[in-house]
PAVO-735126 format. One line per field, with one value per atom (N, C-alpha, C): residue in one letter; residue number from 1; atom name; y, x, z. Coordinates in Angstrom, 1 decimal, decimal comma. Atoms other than C-alpha are relative to their C-alpha. Layout:
<koltis>
residu	A|...
num	NUM|...
atome	CA|...
py	Y|...
px	X|...
pz	Z|...
</koltis>
This chain:
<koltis>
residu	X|X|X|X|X|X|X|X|X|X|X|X|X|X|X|X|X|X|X|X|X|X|X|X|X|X|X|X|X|X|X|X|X|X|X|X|X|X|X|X|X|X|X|X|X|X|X|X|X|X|X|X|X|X|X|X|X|X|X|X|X|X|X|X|X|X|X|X|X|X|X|X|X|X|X|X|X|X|X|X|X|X|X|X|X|X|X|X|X|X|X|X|X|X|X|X|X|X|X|X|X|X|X|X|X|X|X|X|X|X|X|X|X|X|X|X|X|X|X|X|X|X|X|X|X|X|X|X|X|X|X|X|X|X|X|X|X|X|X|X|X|X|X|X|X|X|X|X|X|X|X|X|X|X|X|X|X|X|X|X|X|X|X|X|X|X|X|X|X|X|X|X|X|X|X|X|X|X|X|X|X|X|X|X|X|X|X|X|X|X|X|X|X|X|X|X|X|X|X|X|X|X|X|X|X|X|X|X|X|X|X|X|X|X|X|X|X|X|X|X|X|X|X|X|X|X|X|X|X|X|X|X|X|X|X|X|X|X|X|X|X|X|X|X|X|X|X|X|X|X|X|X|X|X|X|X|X|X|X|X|X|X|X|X|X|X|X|X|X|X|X|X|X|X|X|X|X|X|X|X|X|X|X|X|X|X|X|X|X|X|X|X|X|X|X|X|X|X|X|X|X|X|X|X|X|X|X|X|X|X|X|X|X|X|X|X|X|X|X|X|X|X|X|X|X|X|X|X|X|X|X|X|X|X|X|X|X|X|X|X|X|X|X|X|X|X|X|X|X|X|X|X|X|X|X|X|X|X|X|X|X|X|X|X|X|X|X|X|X|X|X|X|X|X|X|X|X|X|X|X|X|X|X|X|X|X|X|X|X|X|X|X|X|X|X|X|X|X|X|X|X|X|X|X|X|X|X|X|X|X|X|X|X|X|X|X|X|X|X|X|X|X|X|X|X|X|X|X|X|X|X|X|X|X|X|X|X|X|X|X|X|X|X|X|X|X|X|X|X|X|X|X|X|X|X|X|X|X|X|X|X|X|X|X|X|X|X|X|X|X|X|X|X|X
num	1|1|1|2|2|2|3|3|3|4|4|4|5|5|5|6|6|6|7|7|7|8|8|8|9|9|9|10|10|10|11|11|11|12|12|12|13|13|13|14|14|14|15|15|15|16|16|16|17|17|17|18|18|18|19|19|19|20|20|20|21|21|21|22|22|22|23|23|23|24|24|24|25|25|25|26|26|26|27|27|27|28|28|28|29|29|29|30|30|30|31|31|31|32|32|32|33|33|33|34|34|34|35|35|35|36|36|36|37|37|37|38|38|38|39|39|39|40|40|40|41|41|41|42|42|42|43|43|43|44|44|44|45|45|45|46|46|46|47|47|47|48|48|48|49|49|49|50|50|50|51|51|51|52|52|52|53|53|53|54|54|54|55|55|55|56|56|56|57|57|57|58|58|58|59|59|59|60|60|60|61|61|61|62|62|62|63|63|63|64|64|64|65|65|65|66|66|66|67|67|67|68|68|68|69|69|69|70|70|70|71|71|71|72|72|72|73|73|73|74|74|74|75|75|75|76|76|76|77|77|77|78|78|78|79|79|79|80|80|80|81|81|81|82|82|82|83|83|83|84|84|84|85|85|85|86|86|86|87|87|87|88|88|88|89|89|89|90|90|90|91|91|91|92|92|92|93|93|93|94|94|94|95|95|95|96|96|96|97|97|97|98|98|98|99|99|99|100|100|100|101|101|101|102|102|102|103|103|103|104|104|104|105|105|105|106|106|106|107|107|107|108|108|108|109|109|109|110|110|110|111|111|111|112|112|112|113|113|113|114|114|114|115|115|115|116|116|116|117|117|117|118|118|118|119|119|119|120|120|120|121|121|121|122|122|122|123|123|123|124|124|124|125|125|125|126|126|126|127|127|127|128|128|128|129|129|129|130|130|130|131|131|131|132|132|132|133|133|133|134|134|134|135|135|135|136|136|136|137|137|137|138|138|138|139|139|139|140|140|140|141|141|141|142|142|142|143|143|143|144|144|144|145|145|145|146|146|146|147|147|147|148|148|148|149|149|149|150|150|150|151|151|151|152|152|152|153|153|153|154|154|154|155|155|155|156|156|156|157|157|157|158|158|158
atome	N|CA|C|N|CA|C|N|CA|C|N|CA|C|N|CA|C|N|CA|C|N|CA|C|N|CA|C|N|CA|C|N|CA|C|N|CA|C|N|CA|C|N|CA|C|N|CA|C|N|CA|C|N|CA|C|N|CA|C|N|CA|C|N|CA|C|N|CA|C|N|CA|C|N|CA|C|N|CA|C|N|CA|C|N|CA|C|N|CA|C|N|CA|C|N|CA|C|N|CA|C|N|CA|C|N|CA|C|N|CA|C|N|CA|C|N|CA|C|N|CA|C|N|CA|C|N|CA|C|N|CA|C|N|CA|C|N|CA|C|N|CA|C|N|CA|C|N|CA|C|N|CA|C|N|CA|C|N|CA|C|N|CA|C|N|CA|C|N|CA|C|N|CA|C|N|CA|C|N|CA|C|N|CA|C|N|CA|C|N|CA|C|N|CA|C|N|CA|C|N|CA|C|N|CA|C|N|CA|C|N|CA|C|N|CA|C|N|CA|C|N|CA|C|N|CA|C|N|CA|C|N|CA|C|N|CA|C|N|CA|C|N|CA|C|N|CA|C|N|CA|C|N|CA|C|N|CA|C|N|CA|C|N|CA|C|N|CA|C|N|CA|C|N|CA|C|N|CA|C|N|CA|C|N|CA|C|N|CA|C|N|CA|C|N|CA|C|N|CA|C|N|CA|C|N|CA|C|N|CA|C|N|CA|C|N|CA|C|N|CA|C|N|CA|C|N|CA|C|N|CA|C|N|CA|C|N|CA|C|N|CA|C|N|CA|C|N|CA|C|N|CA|C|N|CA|C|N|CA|C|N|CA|C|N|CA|C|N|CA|C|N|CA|C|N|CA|C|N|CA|C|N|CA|C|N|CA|C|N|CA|C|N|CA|C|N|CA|C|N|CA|C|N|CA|C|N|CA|C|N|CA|C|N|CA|C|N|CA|C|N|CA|C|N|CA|C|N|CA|C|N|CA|C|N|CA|C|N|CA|C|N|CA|C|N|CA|C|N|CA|C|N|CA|C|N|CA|C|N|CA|C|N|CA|C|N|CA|C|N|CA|C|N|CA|C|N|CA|C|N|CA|C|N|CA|C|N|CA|C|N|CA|C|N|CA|C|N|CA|C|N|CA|C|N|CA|C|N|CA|C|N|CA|C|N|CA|C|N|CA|C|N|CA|C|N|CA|C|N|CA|C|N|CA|C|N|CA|C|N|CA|C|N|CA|C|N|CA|C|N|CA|C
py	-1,2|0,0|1,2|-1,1|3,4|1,0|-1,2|6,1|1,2|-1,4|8,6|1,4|-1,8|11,7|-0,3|0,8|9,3|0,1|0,0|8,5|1,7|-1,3|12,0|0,7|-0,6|13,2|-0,2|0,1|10,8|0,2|-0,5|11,4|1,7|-1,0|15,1|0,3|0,0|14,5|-0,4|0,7|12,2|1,6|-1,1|15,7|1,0|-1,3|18,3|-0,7|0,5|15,8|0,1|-0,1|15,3|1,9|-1,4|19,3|0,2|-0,1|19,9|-0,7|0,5|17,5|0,0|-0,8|18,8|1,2|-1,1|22,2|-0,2|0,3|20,9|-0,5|0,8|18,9|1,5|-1,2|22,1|1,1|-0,8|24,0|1,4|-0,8|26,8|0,5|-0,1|26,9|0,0|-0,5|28,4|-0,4|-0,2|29,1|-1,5|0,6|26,2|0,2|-0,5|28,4|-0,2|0,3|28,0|-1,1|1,5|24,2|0,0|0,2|24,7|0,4|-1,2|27,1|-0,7|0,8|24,0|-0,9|0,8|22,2|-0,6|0,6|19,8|0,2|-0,4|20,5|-0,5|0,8|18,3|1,1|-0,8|20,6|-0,2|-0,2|20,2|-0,9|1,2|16,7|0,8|-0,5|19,0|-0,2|0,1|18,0|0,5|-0,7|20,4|0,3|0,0|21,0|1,6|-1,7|24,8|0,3|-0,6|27,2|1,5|-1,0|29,7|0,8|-0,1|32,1|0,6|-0,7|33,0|1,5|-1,6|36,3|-0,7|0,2|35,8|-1,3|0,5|33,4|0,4|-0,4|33,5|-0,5|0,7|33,1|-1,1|1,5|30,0|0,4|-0,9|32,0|-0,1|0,1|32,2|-0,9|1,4|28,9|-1,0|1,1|27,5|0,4|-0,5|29,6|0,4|-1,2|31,5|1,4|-1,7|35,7|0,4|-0,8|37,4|1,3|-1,2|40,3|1,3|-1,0|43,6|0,9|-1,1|46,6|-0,5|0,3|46,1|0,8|-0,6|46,7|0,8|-0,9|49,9|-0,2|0,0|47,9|-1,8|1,7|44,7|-0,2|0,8|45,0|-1,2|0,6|44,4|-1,5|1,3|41,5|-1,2|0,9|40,1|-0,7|0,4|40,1|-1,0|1,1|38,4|-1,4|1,2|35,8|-0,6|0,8|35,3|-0,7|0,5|34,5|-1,6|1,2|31,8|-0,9|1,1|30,2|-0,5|0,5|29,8|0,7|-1,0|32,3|0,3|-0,4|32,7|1,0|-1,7|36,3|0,1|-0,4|37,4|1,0|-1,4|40,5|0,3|-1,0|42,1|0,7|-1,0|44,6|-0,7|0,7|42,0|-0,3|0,4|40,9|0,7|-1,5|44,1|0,2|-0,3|44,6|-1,0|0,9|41,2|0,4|-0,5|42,3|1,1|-1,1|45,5|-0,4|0,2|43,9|-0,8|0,7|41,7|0,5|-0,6|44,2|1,1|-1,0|46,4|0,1|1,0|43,3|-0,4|0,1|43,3|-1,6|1,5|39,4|-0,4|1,2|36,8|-0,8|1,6|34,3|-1,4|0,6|31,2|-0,8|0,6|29,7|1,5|-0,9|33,3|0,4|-0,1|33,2|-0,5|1,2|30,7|0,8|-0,6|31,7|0,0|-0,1|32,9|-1,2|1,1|30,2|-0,9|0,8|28,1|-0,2|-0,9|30,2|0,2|-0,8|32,1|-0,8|0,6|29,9|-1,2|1,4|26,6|-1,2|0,6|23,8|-0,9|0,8|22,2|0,0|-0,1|23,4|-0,1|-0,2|22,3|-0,5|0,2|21,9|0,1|0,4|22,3|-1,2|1,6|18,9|-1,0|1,0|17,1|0,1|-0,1|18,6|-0,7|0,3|17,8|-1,7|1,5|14,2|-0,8|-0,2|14,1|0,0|-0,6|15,5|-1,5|1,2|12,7|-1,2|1,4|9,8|0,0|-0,3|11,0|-0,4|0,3|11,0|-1,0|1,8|7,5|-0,7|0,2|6,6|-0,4|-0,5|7,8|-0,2|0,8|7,0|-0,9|1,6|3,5|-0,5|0,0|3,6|0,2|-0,6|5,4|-1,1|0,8|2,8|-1,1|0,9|0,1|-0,1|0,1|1,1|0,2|0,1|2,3|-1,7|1,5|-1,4|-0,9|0,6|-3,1|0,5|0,1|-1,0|0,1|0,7|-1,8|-1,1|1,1|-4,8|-1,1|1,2|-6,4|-0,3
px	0,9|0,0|0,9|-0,5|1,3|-0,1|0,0|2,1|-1,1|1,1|-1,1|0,4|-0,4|0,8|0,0|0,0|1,6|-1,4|1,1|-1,8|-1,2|0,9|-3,3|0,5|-1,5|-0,8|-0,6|0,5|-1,7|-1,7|1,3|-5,5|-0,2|0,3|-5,1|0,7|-0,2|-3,2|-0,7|1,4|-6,2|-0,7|0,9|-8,1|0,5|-0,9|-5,9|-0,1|0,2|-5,8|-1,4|1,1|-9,2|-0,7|0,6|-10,0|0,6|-1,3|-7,0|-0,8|1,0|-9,0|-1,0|1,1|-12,3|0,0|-0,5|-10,6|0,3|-0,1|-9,7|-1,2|1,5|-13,3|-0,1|0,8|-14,7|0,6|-0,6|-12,4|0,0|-0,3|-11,8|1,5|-1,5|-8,2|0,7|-1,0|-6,9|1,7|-1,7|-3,4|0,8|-0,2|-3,1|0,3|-0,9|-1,8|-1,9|1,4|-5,9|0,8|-0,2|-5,0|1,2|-1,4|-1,2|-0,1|0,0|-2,4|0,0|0,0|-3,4|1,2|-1,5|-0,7|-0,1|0,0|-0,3|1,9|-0,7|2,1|0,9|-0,3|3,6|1,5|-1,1|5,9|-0,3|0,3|6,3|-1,3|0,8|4,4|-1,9|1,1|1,5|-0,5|-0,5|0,3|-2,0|1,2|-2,4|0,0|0,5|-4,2|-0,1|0,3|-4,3|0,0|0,1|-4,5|0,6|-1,0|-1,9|-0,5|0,4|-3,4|1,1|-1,5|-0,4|-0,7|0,6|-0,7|-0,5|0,8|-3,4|-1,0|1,0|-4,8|-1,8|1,4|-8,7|-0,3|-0,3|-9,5|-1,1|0,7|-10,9|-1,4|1,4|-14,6|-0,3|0,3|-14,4|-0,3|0,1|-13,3|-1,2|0,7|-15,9|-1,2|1,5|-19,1|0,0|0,4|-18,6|0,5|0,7|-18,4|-1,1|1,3|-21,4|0,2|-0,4|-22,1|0,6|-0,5|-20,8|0,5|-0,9|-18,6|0,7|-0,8|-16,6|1,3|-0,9|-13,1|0,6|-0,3|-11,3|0,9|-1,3|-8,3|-1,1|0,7|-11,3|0,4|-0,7|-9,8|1,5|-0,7|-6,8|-0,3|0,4|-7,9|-0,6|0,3|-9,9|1,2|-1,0|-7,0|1,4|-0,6|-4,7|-0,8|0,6|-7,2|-0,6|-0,4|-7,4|1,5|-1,5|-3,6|-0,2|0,2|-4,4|-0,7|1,1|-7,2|1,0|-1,0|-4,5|-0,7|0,1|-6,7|1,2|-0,8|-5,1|-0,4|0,5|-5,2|1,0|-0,8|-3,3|0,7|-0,4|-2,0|-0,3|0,2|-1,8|-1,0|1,1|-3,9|-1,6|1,0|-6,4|-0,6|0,6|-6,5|-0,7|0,7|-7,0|-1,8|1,7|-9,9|-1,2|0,8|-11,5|-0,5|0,3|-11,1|-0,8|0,8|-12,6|-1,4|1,4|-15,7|-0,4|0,6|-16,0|-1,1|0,2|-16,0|-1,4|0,8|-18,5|-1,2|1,0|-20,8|-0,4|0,3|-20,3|0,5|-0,2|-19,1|0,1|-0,1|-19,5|0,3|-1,0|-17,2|-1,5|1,1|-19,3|0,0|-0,1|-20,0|-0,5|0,2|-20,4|-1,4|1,7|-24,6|-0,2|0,2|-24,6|-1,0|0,5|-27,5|0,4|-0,6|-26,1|-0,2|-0,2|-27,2|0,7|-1,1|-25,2|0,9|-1,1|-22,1|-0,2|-0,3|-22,6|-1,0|0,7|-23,6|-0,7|0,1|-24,1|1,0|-0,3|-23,5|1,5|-0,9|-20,8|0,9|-1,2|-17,7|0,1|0,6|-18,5|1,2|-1,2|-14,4|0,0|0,2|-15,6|-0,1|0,7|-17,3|1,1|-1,3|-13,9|0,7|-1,2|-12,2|-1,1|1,1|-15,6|0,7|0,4|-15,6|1,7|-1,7|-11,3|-0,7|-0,2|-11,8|-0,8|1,2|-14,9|1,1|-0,5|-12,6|1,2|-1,5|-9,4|-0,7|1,1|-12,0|-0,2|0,5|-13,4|1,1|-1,4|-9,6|0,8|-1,3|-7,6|-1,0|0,9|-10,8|0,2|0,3|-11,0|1,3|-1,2|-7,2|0,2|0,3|-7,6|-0,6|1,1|-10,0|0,7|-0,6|-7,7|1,0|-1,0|-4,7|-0,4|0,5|-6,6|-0,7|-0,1|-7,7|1,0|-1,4|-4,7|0,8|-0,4|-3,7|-0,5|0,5|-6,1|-0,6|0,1|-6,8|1,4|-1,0|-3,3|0,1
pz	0,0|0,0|0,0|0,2|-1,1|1,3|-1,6|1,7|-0,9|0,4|1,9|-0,2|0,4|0,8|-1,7|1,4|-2,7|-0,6|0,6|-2,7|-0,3|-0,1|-2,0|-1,9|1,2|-5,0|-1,1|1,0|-7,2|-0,3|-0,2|-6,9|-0,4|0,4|-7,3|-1,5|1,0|-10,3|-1,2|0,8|-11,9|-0,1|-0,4|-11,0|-0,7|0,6|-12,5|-2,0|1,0|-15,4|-1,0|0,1|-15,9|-0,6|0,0|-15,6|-1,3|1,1|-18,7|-0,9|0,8|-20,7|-0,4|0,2|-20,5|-0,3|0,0|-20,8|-1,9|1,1|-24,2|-1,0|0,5|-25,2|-0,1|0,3|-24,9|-0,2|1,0|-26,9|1,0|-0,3|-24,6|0,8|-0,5|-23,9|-1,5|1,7|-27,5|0,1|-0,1|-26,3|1,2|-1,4|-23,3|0,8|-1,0|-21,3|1,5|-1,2|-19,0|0,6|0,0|-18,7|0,9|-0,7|-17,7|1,8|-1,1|-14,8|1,1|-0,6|-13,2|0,8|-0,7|-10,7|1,1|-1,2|-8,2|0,9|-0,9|-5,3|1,2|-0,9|-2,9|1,0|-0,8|0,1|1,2|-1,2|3,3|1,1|-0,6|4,0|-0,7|0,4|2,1|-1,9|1,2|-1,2|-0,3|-0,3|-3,0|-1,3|1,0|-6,1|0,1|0,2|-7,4|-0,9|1,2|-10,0|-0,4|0,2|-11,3|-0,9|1,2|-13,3|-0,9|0,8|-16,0|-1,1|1,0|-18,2|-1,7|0,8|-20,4|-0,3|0,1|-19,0|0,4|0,2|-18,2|2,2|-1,0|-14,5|0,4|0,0|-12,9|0,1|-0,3|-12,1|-1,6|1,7|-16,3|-0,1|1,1|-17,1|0,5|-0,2|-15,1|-0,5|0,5|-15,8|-0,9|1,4|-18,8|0,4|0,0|-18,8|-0,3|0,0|-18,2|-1,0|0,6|-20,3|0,7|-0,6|-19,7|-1,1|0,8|-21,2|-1,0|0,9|-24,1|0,3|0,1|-23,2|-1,2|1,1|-24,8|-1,4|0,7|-26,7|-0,6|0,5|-28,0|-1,5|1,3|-31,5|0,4|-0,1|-30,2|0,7|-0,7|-28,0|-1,3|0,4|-30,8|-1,4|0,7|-33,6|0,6|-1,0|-31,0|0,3|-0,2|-30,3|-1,5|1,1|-34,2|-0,8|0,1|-33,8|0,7|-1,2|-31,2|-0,6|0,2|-32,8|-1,0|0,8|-35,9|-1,4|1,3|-38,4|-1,2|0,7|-41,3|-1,3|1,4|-43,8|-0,3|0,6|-46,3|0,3|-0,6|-44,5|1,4|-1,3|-40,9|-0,2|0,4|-42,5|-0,2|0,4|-43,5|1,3|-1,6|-39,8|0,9|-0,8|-38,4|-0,6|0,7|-40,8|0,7|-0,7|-39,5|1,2|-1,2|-36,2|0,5|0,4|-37,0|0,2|0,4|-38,2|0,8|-1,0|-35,3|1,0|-0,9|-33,1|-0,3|-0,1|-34,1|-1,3|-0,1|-35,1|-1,7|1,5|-39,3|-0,6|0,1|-38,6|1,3|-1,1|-36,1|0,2|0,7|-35,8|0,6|0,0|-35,6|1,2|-1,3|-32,3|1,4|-1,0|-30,8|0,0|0,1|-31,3|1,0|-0,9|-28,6|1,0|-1,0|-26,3|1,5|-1,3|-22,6|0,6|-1,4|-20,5|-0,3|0,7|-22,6|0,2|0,2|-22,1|1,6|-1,0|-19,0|1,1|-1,2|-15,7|-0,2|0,0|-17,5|0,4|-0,7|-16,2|-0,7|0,9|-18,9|0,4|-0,6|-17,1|1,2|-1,7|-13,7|0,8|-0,4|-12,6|1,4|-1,4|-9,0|0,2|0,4|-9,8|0,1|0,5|-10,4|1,4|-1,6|-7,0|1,1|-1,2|-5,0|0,0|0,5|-6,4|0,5|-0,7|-5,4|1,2|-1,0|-2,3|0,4|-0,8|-1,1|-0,6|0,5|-2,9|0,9|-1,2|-0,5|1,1|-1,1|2,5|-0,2|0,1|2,0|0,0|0,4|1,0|1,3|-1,2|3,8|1,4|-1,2|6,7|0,1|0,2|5,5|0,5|-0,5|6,3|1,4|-1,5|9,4|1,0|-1,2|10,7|0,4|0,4|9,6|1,1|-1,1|11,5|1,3|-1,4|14,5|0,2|-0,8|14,6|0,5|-0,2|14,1|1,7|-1,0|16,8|1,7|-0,7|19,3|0,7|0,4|18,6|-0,4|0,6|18,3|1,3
</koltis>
């Protein structure tokens, strides 16, 4: 039997795994840099699942629910010609890209997938990455109890 810091470890790495993979099914990690942010940790007899958000990534409140509407940031060409970099767009020109992005922005194209009605997108249930730590978290508990009970027998009972 593996020592319960091994086992805690490997468990949160099924978990982190899992999340990175669904992160990918549902096509919202363009650059991978969401997915990487993810890390398991092991220091100091402590071993722990978390989330690093790196520059440009999206934060974990996003990747789970969606963005709600709101304001249109001041620099969203720029944002969205960068995020036709990412996706792997390809135009004949810088200039061409700009123009796309142009027309994104101020609704003369829609890239396709972006009609999606909100509940869909914002506060549905499809990214439910809590779900994966909950479901971790009770499988370590049942795990490491059942263990617990084990050796407290053994050692009153020997």
């Amino acid at each position: 039997m593996e020592n319960p810091e091994e086992y805690i470890r490997k468990t949160l790495e099924a978990a982190r795994d899992e999340i990175k993979l669904a992160l990918k099914g549902q096509k919202v990690n363009a650059r991978g840099v969401s997915s990487e942010g993810f890390r398991v940790r092991s220091q100091a007899g402590r071993v722990q699942l978390y989330y690093t958000r790196a520059e440009g990534a999206a934060p974990l409140e996003t990747l789970e629910s969606g963005r709600p509407g709101g304001k249109v940031p001041h620099n969203f060409v720029d944002i969205i010609e960068q995020w036709s970099r990412d996706k792997g767009l390809t135009f004949s020109s810088e200039k061409e890209r700009r123009s796309f992005a142009g027309a994104v922005v101020f609704g003369k194209h829609i890239p396709k997938g972006w009609g999606r009605p909100a509940p869909a997108v914002y506060g549905g249930s499809e990214r439910n990455y809590s779900l994966v730590v909950e479901q971790a978290a009770e499988k370590l508990r049942e795990e490491l109890g059942n263990r617990a009970r084990v050796w407290l027998t053994d050692k009153i009972f020997k």
